[in-house]
N, C-alpha and C positions, 0 to 999 in steps of 0.2 A: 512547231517542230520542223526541220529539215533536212532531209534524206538524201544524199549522195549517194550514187551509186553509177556503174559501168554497166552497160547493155550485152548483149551479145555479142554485138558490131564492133564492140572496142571504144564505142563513144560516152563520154559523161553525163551526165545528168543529174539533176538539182529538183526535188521538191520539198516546199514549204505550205504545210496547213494553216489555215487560221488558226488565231489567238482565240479560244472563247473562254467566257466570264460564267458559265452556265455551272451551276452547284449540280454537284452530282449526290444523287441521293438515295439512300440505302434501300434495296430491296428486298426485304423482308424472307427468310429463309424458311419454313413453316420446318417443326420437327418431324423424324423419322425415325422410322425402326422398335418403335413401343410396340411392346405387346404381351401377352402372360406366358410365363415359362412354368410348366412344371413335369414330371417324370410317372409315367403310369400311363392311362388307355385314355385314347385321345375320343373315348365316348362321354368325358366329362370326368370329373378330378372326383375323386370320393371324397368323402368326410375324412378330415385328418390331415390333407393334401397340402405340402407349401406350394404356394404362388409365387411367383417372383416378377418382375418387371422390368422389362429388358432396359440394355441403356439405351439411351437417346444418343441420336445424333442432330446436329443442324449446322450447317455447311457456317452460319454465323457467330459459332463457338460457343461452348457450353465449358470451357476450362473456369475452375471455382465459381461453376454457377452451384449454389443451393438450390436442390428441386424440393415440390414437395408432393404428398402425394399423400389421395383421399381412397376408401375403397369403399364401394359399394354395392349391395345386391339389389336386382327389381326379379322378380317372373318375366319377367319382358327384355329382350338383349335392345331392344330399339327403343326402349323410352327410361332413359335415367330418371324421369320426374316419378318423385313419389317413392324412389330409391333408399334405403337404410343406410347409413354411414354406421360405419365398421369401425374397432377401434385402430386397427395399425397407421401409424403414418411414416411407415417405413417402404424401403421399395419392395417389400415380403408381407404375405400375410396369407395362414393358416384357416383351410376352411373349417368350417363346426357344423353340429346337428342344425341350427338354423337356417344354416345357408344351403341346406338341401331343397332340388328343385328349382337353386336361382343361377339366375347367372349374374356371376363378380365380374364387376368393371374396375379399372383402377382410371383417376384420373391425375395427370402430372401436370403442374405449372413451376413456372420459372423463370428469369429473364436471361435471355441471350445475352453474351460478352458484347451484341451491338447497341443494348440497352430495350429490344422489344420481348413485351411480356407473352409468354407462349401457353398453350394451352396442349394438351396432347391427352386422348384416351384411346384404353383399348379394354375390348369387354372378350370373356370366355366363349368361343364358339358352342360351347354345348354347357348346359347346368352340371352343377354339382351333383353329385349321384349320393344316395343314401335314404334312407329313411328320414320320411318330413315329421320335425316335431309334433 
């Protein structure tokens, strides 16, 4: 590339970069902005409560990506292993008498419009409140 341009002084000037051959290579965007949305006391969602899952963003495009999306309770917001899969695979899901005491995580995967597969989760700051079955 070569850039002409005038100085202050009123004089010209000429610069040329080099030519490189070097593959430029995609930097992976990690997703943003997930999280659980729902209406009522932010001391934990009662039994009954819709959840929802916010949208995503990722600077690498998510236009006609298909997400999909698992939901889960543990007693423990730190350790998904050992976790119950729920039935919704929607970005929504209604809690029940069972899931009193836990805390719902949802977890989203999908592939970016730059073709990398993404992983994204977010779990309920506080358990579901209610009577445990």
């Amino acid at each position: 590339m070569t850039a002409n341009f005038t100085d202050s002084a009123g004089l010209r000037h000429s610069a040329t970069s080099p030519v490189s051959t070097s593959t430029v290579e995609n930097q992976n965007d990690p997703a943003v902005g997930l999280s659980l949305a729902y209406t009522g006391s932010p001391a934990g969602p009662p039994i009954g409560t819709l959840l929802r899952a916010t949208p995503i963003s990722d600077a690498d495009g998510v236009e006609d990506v298909v997400f999909t999306y698992t939901w889960t309770r543990s007693t423990d917001p730190a350790v998904p292993a050992g976790s119950t899969v729920l039935g919704s695979t929607s970005n929504a899901y209604t809690t029940t008498a069972a899931d009193a005491g836990s805390y719902i995580r949802v977890t989203v995967t999908y592939t970016d419009n730059l073709g990398t597969a993404e992983t994204a989760t977010a779990v309920l700051e506080a358990p579901v409140v209610g009577a445990t079955p």
